[in-house]
C-alpha positions as CSV (number, residue, x, y, z in Angstrom):
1,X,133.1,110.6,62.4
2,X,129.8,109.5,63.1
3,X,128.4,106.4,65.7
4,X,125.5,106.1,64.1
5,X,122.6,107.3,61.2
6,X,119.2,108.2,63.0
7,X,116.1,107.4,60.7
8,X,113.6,110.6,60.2
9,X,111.0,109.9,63.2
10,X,113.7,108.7,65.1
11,X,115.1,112.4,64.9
12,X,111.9,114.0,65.3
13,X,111.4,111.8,68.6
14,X,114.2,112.8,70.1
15,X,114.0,116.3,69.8
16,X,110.2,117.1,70.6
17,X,110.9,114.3,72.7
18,X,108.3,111.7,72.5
19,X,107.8,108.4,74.2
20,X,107.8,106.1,70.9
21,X,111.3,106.7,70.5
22,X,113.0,103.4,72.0
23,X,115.1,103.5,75.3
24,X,117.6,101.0,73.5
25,X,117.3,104.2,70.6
26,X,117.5,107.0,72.9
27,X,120.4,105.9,75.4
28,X,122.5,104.7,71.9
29,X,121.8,108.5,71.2
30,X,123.0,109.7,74.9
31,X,125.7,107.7,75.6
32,X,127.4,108.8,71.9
33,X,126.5,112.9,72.6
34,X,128.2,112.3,76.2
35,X,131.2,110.9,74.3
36,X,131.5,113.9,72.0
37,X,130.8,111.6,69.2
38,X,127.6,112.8,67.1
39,X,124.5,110.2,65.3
40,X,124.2,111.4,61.8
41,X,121.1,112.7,59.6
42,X,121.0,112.5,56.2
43,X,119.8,115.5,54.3
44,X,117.3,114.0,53.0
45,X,115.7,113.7,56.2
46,X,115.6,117.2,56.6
47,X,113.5,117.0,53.4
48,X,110.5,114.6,54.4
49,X,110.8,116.9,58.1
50,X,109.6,119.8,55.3
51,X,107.5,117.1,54.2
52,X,105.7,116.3,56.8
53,X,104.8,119.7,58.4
54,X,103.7,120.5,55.2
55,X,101.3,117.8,55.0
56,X,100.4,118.4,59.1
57,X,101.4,115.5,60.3
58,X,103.8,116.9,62.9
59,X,104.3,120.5,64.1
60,X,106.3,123.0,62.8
61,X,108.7,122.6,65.5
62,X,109.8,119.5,65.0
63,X,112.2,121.5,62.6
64,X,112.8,124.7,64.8
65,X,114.2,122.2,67.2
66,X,116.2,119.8,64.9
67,X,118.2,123.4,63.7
68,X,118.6,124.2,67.1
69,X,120.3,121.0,67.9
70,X,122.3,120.8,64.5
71,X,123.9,124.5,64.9
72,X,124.6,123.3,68.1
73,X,128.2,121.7,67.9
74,X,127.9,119.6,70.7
75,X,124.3,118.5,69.7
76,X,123.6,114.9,69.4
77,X,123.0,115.4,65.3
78,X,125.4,116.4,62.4
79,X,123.7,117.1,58.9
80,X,125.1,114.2,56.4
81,X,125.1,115.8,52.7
82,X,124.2,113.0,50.4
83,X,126.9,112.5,47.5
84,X,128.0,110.4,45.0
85,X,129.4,107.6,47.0
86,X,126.2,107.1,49.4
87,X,124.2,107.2,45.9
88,X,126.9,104.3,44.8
89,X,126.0,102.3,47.4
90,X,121.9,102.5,47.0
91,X,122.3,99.3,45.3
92,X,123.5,97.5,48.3
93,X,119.9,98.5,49.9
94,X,117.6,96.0,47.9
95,X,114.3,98.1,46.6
96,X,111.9,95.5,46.8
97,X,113.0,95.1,50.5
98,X,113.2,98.9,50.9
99,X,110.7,100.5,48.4
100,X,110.6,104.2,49.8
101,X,113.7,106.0,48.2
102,X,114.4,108.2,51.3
103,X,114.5,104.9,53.3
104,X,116.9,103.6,51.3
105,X,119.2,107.0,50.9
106,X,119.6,107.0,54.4
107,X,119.8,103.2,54.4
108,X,122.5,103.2,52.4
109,X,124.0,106.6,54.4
110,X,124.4,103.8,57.1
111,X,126.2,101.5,55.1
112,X,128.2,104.0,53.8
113,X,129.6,104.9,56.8
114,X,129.6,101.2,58.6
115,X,127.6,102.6,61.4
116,X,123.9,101.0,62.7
117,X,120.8,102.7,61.7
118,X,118.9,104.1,64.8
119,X,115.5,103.0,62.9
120,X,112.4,101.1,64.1
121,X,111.2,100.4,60.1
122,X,110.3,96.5,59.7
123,X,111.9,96.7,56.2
124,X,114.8,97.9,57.0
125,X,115.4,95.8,59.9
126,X,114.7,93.0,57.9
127,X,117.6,93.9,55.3
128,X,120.9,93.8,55.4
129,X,121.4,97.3,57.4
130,X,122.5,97.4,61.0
131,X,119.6,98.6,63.0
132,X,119.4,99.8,66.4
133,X,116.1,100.2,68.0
């Protein structure tokens, strides 16, 4: 079981670490890894990860880290697959609210598991998701 879903630069914040991540974000993170409880990640954030350090907008390892902390099973992430029941409820994440498709997959990851969305996205926060930031 998860506590939470972390949005993409919520993940990379916390591992490189870097100051934009939220304290509000970053002690929700703690408190659950001192608990034994992880914050999920969708796979499809490991894609726009990929993404970005293809495109050079963050380094290379922002990735090396994230693996380190997912192999790690104590680490404070756990790798969500996406299937066909998150996909099932993308329509409970409205797409002219939340245009970007990875938004909404991990969005609706969230829902899917009734947990808050560690996320500092305006859209999102303005839907129906749980956020935390």
């Amino acid at each position: 079981m998860v506590k939470g879903i972390a949005d993409t630069h919520a993940v990379i914040w916390y591992v490189t670490p870097d100051e934009r991540l939220s304290e509000r974000a970053k002690t929700f993170i703690d408190i659950a890894t001192s608990q034994g409880v992880q914050i999920g990640i969708s796979a499809i954030t490991l894609v726009e990860i990929v993404y970005l350090i293809e495109k050079g907008k963050i380094p290379a390892e922002s990735l090396t880290k994230l693996v380190r902390v997912l192999n790690d099973p104590l680490g404070a992430f756990i790798e969500i697959p996406l299937n066909l029941s998150i996909a099932r409820t993308l329509s409970q994440v409205s797409s002219s609210q939340v245009p970007d498709m990875p938004d909404r997959i991990i969005a609706a990851t969230a829902l899917h598991y009734h947990v808050p969305l560690i996320s500092r996205d305006a859209k999102i926060q303005a839907s129906s998701v749980q956020t935390i930031w």
